[in-house]
C-alpha positions as CSV (number, residue, x, y, z in Angstrom):
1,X,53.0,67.3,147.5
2,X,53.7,68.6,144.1
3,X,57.3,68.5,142.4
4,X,58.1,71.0,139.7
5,X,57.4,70.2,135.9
6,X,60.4,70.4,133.7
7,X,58.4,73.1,132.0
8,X,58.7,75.1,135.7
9,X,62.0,74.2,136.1
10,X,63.3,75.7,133.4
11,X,60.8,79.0,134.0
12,X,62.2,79.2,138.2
13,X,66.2,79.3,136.2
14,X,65.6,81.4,133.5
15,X,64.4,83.8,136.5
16,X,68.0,82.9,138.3
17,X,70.2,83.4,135.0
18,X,68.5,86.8,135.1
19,X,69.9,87.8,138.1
20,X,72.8,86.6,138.1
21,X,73.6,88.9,135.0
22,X,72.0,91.4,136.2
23,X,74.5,91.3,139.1
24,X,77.3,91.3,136.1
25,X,77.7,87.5,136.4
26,X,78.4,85.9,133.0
27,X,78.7,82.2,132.2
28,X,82.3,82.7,131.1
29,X,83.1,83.2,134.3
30,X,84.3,79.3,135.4
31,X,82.3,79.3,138.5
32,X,79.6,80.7,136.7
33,X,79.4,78.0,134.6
34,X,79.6,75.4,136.9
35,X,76.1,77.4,138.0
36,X,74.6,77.2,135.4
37,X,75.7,73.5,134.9
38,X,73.9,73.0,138.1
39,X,71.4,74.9,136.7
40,X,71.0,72.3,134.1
41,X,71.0,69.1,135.7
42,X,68.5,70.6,137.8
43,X,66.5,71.0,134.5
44,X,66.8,67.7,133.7
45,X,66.8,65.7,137.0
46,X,64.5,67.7,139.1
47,X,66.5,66.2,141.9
48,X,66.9,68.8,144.7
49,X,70.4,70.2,145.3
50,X,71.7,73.0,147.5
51,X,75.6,74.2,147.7
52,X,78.0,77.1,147.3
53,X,80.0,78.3,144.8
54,X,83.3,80.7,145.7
55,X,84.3,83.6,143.4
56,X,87.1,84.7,144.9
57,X,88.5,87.2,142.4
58,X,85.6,89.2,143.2
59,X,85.5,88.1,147.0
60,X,81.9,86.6,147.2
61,X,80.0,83.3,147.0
62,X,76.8,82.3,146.0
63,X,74.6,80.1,147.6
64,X,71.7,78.1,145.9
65,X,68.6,75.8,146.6
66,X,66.9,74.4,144.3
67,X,63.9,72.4,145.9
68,X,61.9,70.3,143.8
69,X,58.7,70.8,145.4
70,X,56.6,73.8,144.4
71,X,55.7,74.5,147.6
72,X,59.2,75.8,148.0
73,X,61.4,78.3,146.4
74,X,64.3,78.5,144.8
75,X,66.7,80.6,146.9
76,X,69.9,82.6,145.5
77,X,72.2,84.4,147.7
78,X,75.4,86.5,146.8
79,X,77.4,86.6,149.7
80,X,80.4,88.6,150.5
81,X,83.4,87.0,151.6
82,X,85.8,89.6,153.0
């Protein structure tokens, strides 16, 4: 089975980045920036990772995968969290 390139990799989260700011999400938000730092290592390692990140000032969380085979995609959620 196939893992992502680096050069897909950093395609799949450039498609992620854009929605999360297209939800109004910006990297100077602290927990969006530890995103996007996952978002990076990701980049680099390839290594899988999954998780959740709380933002409670605006009462959600946002859940990622980030498979390294192709064959699967790269899944993020915005959850409420009332």
């Amino acid at each position: 089975m196939a893992d992502r390139t680096r050069e897909q990799r950093v395609e799949d989260i450039a498609v992620l980045k854009t929605r999360v700011e297209n939800l109004g999400l910006t990297p100077e938000m602290t927990q969006i920036a530890q995103l996007y730092a996952v978002f990076d290592r990701f980049i680099e390692t390839g290594e899988s990772d999954t998780g959740v990140i709380s933002i409670p000032s605006i009462k959600r969380r946002i859940r990622y995968v980030l498979p390294r085979r192709k064959r699967n995609d790269l899944n993020l959620t915005l959850e409420y969290i009332g």
